[in-house]
Every structure is written in C-alpha cells, then in structure tokens.
N, C-alpha and C positions, 0 to 999 in steps of 0.2 A: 102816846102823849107827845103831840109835836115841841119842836125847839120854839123859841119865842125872841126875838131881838128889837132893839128897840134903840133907832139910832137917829134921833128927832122924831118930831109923830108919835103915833101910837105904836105897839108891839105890832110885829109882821112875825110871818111865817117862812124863813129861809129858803129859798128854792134851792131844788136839789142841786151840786155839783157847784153850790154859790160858796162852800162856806173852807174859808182856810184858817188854820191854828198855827202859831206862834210856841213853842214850848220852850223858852232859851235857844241861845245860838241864833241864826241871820234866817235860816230857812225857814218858811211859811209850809208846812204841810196839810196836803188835801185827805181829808176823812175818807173812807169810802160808806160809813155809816155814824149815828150815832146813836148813842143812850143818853135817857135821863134818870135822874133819883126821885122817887118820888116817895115822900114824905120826909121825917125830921131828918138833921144834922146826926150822922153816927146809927143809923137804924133807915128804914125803908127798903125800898128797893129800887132797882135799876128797868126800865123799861124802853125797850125799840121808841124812838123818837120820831121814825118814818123817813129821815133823812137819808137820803144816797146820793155817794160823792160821783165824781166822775170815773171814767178807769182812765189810767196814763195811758201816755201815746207810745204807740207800737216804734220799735228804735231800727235802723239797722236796713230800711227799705231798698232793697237790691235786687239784680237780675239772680236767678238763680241757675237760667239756662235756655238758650232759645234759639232759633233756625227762623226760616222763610216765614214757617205759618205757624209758628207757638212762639209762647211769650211766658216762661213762667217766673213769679213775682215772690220774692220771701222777704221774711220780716223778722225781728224777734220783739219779743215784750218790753214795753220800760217796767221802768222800774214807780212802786209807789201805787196811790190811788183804788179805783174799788179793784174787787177782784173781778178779771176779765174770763168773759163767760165763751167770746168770740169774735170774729175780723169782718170788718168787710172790707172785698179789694176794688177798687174801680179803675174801670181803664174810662180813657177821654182823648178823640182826637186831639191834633196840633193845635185848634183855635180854643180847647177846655169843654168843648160838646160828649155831656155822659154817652158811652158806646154802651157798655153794659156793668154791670153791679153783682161782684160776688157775693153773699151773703151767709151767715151764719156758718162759718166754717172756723175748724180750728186749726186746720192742718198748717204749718209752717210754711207752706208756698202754693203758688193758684198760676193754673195754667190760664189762657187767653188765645183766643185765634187771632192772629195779626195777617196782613198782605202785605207783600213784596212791595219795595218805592213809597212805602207809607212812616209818617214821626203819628209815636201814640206819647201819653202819659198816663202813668199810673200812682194809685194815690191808695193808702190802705189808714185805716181807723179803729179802735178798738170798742167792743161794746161791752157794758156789764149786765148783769143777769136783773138787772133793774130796768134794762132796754135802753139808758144812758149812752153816748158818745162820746171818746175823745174827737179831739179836733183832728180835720183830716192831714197824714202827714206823706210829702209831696212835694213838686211831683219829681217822680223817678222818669225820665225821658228818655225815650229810645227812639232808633230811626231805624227799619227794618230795610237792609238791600235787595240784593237780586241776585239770584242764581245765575251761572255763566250759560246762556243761552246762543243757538242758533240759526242764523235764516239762510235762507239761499236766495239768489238771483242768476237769471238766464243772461248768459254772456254768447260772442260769437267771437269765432276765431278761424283761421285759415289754415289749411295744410298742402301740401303737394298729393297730387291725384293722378292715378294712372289705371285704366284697363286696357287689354287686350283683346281681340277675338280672331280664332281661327276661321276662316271664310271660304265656301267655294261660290264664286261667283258665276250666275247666272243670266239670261238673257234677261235685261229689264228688271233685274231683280235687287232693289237695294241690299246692303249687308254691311255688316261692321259694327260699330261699339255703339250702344246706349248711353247718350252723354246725361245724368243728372241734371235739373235746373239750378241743383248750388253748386255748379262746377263751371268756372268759365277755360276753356280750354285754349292752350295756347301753339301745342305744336303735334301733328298726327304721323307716324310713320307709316310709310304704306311698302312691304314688303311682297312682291306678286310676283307669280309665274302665271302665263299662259298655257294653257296644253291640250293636247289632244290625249284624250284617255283612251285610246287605241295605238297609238306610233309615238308620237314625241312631242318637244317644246311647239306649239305653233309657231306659223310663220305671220308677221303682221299684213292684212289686208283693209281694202278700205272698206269692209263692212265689220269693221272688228273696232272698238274704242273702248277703250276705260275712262269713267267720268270719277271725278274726285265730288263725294257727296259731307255735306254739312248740314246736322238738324233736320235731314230729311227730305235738305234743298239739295238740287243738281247744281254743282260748280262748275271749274275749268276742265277741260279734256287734259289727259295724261299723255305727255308725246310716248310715242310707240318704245316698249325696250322690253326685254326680255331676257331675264326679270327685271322689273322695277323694284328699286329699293331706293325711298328718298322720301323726306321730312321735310312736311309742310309746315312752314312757319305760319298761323292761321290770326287771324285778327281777333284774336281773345275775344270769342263771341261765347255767349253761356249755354252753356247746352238746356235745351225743352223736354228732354225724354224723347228726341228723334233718334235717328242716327246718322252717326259722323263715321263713313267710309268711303263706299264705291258702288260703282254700278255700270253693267256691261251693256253698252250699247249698238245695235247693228244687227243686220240677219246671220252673220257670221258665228257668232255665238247660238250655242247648243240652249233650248229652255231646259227647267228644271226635270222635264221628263223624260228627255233623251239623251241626256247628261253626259254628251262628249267630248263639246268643245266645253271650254270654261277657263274662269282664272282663280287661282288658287292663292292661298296665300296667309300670313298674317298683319291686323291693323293696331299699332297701338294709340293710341289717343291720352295727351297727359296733357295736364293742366292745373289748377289750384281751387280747391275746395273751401266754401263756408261752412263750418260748420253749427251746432248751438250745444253748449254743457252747462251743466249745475254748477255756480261758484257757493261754496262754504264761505259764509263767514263768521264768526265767535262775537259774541259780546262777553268783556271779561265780568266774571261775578263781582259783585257788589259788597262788600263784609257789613253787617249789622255796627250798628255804632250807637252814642248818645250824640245828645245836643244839647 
C-alpha cells in the first residue's frame, strides 16, 4: 500500500529518497523505508508502504596509500539513511572525464592504476540494496609524480697521448708509431743508432739518410749523428692511421733481407687525444601530492 500526500492538487505518490520526517528537535530525518496501518484506529495492521529512502553519504573520503601506478581510495559510512548494501568509487581525470567506475564492492578501499605526471579525482557514493544513491562525495584530488630517473648524453673530452715503438729501420722501409685520427700530435722524439750488425756504429756516407716521416708523408732529412736523439716540435697535425716516424733512404742501407746495415732505435710520438664517454644524468623524483 503506497504513501499518499497531498500538497495542493490531487494525492501523489512520493518518490523514493523524496520524503524527510521532523520528530521534535531542528533535525529533518531521512527514512530509509516506510510502513503503513491499514485499517481502524488501535487495531489493523502495518504494511511495507514501498517507499525507500536514500543511504547517507560515505564520510571520511581519503588516500589510503599509493606509489607511481596505484592509487588506493578509502571511505567510511555516514551515519543515517537506508541501509547501505555497497560503494561505488570513481576515478576522473583533471578536467572531471569518468576514467573508470568501481562497482558494487564493500571493501573499505579500491585500488586504481594511475601514471606518473598525471592529477586524477576521485569521487565515492553509497548505494542501498533498493539500487538508490547517495550523492556523489568529492572530489578527493591527487597529483601523481615521478620516480627519480635517468638519461645519458655522449660528451667529448681531451687527454694527453703518447705511444712508443721500438724500430729497426730498413732500406725504404717506413716505421714508427700508428697515430689515431682523434689524436692530433704535437711533439715526436726520435732516439736512433745506426749500425752495422757485423763491427759497429756506422760511419755517415752519402748514400745513407734518415727521413723524418708524418702520417705516412716523407718530411725533412735528419742531419747525420750518431745517435740521433732529438724532439721534433711538429705542427699539431692529427694523425690518419699512417705513421709518424722514419725511413732509411740511400743504397747504403741494408733491405730487410740482408739486414746489416740499418738504424735502430726508439720513436715516441705524444700529443692530445679526443675522446667520447656516457655522461649520467638524475632527474630527481617527483613525491605524489594533492591539489
């Protein structure tokens, strides 16, 4: 037997979660059902009216715990109203665009997948077992950060550079250090004896020369000594992967196969090197926050 009211017009039929009661005292209280009597004054009986109130709204809407990619959202019950059967929680981006909709759950908190550099809201309401709503209560705003991340970038930087190589020089035969093409070289020492691999130090003739070579080029003639020891101050040219030494010019000089005459010795080659390395760098993390 439905309620009946009648407030101008004809009797209506109250809609559900429309109707508040006054009992003494200021407060309006919401039914979450009602009864009627039906028949006489002091005798009848009481019957379901059909009427269902709303349920009150879920209080207490907070973070409950959350990282990068979770969000989880807890609530507690108000107080009052029908009896609540279950929640739903909803998340909504920045601009209030539904993302998705928890439903029918009871559980006092609802996780959520969230991304890094992203503001959500969320919003939870209570239902009652009559399928009724309270009003949604909201919003709970969060702003997810970012984790402390890292990139790299290719930097270039310079060092000091030096090889060596021990060398027997032979007729026509270049020799000496392989210069790098990220090395530009600045000063070569050339340490040499000439000899006869039978008796002793040679003597200088004019079929006998030592060339100072670079990258593979033939340079200047070496005045005659014996040993030579002396540091070429060179035009910081960069080395190609030739080589930067020497080479024995003249019939005077033994080839490699009958390896008598010759000039012996060691070349160093130093200069300054480009080089390229990983630079690290941090971006610091981000802490989760409201707004």
């Amino acid at each position: 037997m439905p309620v009946h009211y009648k407030w101008t017009g004809g009797w209506v039929v109250p809609a559900s979660g429309k109707v508040a009661l006054k009992w003494g005292g200021t407060t309006w209280l919401h039914p979450s059902m009602m009864r009627v009597k039906n028949g006489d004054p002091g005798g009848g009986y009481w019957v379901d009216s059909g009427y269902r109130g709303f349920p009150a709204e879920p209080t207490s809407v907070a973070v409950n715990a959350w990282n990068y990619d979770t969000v989880s959202v807890k609530w507690a019950a108000g107080a009052g109203g029908a009896a609540v059967s279950s929640y739903e929680v909803q998340q909504r981006n920045a601009s209030g665009g539904v993302i998705t909709t928890s439903t029918d759950t009871t559980s006092p908190s609802v996780s959520f997948a969230v991304a890094d550099s992203t503001k959500y809201q969320f919003y939870v309401r209570s239902k009652s077992a009559a399928g009724l709503f309270s009003d949604w209560v909201g919003p709970l705003k969060v702003s997810i950060g970012k984790p402390a991340s890292t990139y790299y970038t290719t930097e270039t930087a310079t060092r000091n550079w030096s090889a060596a190589a021990n060398v027997g020089g032979y007729k026509d035969a270049i020799v000496g250090v392989a210069v790098p093409s990220a090395v530009v070289v600045t000063t070569v020492r050339y340490q040499i004896s000439s000899q006869n691999g039978f008796t002793s130090v040679l003597s200088p003739y004019n079929n006998r020369e030592i060339y100072r070579i670079a990258n593979s080029g033939q340079q200047e003639r070496f005045s005659w000594g014996n040993p030579i020891d002396v540091t070429v101050n060179v035009a910081n040219y960069t080395g190609n992967g030739g080589i930067t030494g020497m080479i024995c010019r003249g019939a005077g000089w033994s080839t490699a196969a009958s390896g008598t005459y010759k000039a012996i010795g060691t070349i160093t080659a130093n200069g300054v090197e480009t080089y390229s390395y990983q630079q690290a760098h941090t971006i610091a993390a981000v802490a989760n926050s409201y707004w």
